[in-house]
VMD Tcl script that builds the backbone (N, CA, C; Angstrom):
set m [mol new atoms 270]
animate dup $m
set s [atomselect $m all]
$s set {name element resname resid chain x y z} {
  {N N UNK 1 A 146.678 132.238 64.115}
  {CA C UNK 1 A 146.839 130.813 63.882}
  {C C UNK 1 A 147.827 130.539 62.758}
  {N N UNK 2 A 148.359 131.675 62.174}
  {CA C UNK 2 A 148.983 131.422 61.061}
  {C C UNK 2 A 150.549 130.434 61.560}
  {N N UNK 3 A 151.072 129.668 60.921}
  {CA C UNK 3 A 150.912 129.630 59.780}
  {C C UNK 3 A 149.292 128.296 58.878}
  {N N UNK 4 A 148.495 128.168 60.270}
  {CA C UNK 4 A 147.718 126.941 60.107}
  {C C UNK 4 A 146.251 127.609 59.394}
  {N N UNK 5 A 145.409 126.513 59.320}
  {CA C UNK 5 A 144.075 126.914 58.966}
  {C C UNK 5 A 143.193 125.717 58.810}
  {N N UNK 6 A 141.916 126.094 58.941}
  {CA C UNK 6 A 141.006 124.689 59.010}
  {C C UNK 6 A 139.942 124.925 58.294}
  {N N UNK 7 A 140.125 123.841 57.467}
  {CA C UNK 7 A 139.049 123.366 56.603}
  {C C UNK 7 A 137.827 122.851 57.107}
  {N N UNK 8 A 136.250 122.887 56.712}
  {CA C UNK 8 A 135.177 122.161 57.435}
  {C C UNK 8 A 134.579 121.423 55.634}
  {N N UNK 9 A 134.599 120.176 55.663}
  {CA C UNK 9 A 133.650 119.869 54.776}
  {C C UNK 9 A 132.041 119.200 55.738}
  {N N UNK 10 A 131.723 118.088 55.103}
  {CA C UNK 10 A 130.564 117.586 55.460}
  {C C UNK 10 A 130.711 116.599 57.049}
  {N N UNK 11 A 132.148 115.918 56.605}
  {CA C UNK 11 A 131.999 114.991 57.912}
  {C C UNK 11 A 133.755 115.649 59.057}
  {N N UNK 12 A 134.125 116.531 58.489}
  {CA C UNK 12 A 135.402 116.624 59.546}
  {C C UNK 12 A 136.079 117.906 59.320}
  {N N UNK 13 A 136.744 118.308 60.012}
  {CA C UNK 13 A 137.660 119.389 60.217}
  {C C UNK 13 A 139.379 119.110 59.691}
  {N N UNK 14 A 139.767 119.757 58.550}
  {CA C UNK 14 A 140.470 119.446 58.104}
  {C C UNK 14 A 141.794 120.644 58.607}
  {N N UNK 15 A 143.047 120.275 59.161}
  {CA C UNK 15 A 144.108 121.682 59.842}
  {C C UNK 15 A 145.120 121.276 58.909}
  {N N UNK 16 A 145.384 122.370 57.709}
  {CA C UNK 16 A 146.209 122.377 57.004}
  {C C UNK 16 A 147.476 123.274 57.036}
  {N N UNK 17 A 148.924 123.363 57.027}
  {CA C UNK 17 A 149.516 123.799 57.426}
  {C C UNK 17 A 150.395 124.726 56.222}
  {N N UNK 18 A 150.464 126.146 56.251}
  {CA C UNK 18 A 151.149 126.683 54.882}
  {C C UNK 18 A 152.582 126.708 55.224}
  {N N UNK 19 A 153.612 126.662 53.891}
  {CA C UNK 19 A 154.902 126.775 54.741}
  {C C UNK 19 A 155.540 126.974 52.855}
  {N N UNK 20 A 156.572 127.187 52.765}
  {CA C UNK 20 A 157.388 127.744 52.117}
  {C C UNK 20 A 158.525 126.646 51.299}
  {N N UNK 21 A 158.430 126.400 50.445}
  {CA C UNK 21 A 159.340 125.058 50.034}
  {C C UNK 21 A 161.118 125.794 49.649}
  {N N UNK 22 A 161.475 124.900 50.412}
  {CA C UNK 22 A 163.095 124.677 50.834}
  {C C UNK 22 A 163.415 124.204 49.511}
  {N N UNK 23 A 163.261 122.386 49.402}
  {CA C UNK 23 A 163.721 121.772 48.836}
  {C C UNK 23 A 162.691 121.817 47.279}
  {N N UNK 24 A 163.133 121.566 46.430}
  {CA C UNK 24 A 162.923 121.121 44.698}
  {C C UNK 24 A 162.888 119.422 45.099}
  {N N UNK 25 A 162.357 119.307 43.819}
  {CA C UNK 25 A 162.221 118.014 43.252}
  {C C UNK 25 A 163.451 117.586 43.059}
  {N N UNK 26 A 164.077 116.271 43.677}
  {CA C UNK 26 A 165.361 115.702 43.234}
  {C C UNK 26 A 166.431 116.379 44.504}
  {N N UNK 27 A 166.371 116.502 45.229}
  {CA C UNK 27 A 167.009 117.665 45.967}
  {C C UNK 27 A 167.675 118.924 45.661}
  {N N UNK 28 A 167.340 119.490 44.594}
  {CA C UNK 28 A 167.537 120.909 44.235}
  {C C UNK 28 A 166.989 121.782 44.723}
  {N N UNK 29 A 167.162 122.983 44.681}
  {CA C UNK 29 A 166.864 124.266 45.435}
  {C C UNK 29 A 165.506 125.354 45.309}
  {N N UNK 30 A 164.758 124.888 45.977}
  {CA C UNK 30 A 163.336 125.190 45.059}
  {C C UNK 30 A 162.885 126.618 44.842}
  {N N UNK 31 A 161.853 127.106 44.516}
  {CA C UNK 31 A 161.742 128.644 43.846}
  {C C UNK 31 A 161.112 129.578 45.007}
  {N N UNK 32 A 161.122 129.174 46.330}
  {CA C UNK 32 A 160.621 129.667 47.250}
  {C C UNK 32 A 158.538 128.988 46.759}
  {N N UNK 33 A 158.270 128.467 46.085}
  {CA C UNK 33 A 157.091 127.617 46.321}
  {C C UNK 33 A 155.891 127.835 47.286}
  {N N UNK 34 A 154.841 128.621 47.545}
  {CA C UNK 34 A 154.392 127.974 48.539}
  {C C UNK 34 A 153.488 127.019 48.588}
  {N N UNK 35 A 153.594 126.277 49.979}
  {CA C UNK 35 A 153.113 124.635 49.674}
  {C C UNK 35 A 152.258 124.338 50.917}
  {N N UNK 36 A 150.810 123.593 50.856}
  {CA C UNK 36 A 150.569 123.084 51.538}
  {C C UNK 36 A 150.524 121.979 52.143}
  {N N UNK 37 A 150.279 121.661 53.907}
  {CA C UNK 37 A 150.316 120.407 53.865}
  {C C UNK 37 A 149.397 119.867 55.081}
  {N N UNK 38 A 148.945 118.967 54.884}
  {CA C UNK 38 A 147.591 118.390 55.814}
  {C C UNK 38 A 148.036 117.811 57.001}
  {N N UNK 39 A 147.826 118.286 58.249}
  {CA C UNK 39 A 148.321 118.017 59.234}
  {C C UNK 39 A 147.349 117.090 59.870}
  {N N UNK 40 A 146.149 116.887 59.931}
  {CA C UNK 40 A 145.290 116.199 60.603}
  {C C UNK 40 A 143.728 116.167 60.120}
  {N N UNK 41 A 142.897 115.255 60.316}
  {CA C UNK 41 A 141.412 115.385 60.540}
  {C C UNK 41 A 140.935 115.437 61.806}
  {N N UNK 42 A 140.141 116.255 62.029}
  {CA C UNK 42 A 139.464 116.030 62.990}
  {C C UNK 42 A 137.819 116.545 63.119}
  {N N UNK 43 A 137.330 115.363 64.200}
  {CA C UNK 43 A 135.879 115.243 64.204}
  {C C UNK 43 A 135.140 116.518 64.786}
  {N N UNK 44 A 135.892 117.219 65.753}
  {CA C UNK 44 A 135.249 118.507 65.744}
  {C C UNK 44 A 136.362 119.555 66.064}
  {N N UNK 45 A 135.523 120.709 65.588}
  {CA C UNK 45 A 136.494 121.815 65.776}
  {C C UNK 45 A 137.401 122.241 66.515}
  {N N UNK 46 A 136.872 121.715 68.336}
  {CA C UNK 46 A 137.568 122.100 69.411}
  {C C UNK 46 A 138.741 121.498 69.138}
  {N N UNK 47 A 139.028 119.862 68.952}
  {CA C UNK 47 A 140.324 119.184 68.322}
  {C C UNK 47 A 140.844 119.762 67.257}
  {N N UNK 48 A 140.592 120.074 66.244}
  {CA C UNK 48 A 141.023 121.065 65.389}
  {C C UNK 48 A 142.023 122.028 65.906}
  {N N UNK 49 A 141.061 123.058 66.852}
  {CA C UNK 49 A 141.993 123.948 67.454}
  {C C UNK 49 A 143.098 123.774 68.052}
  {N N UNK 50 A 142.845 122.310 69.339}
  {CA C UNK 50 A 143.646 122.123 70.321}
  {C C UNK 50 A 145.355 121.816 69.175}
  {N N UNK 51 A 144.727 120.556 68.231}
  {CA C UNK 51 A 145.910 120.548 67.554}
  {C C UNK 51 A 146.877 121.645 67.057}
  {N N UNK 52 A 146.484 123.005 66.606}
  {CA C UNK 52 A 147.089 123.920 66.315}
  {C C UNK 52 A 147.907 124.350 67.402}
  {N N UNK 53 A 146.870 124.321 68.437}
  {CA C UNK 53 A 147.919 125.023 70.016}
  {C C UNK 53 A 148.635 124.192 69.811}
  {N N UNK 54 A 149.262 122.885 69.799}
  {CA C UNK 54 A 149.973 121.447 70.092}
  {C C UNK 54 A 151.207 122.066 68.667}
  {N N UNK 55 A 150.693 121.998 67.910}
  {CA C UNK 55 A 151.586 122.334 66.708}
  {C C UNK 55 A 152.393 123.770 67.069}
  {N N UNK 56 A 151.832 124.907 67.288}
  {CA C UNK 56 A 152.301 126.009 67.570}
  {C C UNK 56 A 153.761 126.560 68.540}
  {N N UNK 57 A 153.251 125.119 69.564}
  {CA C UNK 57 A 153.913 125.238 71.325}
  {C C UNK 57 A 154.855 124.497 70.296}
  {N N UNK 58 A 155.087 123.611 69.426}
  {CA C UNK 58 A 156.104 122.149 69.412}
  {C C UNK 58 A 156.898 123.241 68.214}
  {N N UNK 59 A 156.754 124.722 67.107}
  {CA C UNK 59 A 157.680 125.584 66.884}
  {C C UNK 59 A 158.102 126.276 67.812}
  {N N UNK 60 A 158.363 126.179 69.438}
  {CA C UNK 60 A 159.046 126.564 69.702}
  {C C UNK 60 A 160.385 125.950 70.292}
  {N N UNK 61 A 161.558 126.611 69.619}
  {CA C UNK 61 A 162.713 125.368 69.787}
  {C C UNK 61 A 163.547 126.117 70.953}
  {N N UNK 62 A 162.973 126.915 71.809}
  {CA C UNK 62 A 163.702 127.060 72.769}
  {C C UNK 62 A 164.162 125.921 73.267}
  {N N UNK 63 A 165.184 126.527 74.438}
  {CA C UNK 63 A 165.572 124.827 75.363}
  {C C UNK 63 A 164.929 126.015 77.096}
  {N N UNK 64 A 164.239 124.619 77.961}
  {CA C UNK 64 A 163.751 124.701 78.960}
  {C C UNK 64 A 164.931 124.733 80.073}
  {N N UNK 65 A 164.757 125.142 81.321}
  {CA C UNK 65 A 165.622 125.412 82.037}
  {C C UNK 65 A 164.903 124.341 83.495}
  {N N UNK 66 A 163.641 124.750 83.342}
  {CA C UNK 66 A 162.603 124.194 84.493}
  {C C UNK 66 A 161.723 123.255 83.706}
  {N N UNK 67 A 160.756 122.659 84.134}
  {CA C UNK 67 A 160.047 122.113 83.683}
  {C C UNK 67 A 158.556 123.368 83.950}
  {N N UNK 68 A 158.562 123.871 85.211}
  {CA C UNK 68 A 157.404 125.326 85.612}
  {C C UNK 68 A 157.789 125.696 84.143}
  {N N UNK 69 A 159.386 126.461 83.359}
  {CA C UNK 69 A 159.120 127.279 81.872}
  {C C UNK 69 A 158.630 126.054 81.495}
  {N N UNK 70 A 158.739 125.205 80.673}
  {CA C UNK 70 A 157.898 124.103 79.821}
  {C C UNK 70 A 156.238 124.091 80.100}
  {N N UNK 71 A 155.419 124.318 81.510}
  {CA C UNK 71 A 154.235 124.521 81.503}
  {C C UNK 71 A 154.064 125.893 81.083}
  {N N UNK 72 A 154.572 126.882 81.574}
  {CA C UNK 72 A 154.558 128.022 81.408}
  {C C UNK 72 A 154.139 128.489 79.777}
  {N N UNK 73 A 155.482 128.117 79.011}
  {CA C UNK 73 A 155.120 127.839 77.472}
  {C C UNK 73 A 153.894 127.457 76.980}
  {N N UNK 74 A 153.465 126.344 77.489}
  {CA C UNK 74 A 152.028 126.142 76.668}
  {C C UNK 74 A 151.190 126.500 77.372}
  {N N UNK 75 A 151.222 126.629 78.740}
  {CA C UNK 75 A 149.995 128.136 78.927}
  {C C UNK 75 A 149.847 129.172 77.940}
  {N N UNK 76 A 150.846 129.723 77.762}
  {CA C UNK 76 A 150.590 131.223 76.950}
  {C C UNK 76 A 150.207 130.470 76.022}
  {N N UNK 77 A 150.117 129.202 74.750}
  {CA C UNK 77 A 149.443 128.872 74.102}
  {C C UNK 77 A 148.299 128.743 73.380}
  {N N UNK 78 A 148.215 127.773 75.037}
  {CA C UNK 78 A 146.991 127.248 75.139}
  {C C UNK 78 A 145.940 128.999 75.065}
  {N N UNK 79 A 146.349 129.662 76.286}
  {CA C UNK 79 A 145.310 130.736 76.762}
  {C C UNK 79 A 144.891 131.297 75.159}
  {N N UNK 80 A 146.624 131.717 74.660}
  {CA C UNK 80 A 145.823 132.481 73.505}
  {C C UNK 80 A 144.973 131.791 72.643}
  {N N UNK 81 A 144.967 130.661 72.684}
  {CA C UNK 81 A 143.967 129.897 71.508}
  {C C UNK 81 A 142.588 130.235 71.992}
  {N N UNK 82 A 142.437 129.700 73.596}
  {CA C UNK 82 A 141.446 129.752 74.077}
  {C C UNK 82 A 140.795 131.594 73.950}
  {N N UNK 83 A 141.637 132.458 74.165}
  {CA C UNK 83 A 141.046 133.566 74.022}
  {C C UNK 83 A 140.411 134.142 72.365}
  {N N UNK 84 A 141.113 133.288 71.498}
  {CA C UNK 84 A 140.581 133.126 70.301}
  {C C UNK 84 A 139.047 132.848 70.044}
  {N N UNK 85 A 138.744 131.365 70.852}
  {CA C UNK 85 A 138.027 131.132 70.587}
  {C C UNK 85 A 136.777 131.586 71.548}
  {N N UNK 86 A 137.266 132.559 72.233}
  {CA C UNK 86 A 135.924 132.953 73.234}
  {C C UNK 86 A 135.500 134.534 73.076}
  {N N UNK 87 A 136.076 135.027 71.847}
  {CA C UNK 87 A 136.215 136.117 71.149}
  {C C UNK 87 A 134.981 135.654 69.761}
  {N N UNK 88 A 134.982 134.365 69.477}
  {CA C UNK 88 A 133.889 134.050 68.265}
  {C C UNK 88 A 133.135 133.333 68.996}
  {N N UNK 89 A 132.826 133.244 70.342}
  {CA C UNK 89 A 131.758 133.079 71.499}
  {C C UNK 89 A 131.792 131.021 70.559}
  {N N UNK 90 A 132.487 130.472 70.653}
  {CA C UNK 90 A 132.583 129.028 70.506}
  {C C UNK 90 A 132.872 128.205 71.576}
}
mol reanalyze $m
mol bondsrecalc $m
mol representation Tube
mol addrep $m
């Protein structure tokens, strides 16, 4: 799931995203930083997950040829998430 991860407090599922800072303060050149950043809440986990597949499929910047590759793509996604989560019997 990297580069993502999910938080659980009392009322929601929190998918926070790690990533590497580019830019400095002011637009200067920053120290390589790492930084987090909150991509979503959600009410239960399964949304949680799905969002990550959704986030995961949308780094890939290929270009499509078919629209079959474009399903194709988030099959392998989707499956691996799903095989994720049927590996921690959820």
């Amino acid at each position: 799931m990297e580069p993502f991860y999910i938080v659980k407090d009392t009322t929601n599922f929190t998918v926070i995203e790690r990533s590497v800072a580019t830019r400095g303060f002011g637009g200067k050149q920053a120290s390589g930083k790492e930084v987090e950043k909150v991509v979503g809440y959600y009410s239960s986990f399964g949304n949680a997950v799905n969002r990550i597949a959704k986030e995961k499929f949308y780094q890939n910047e290929g270009e499509y040829q078919t629209i079959q590759g474009y399903i194709n793509t988030w099959k392998e996604v989707k499956d691996g998430m799903e095989s994720m989560l049927n590996k921690l019997e959820i």
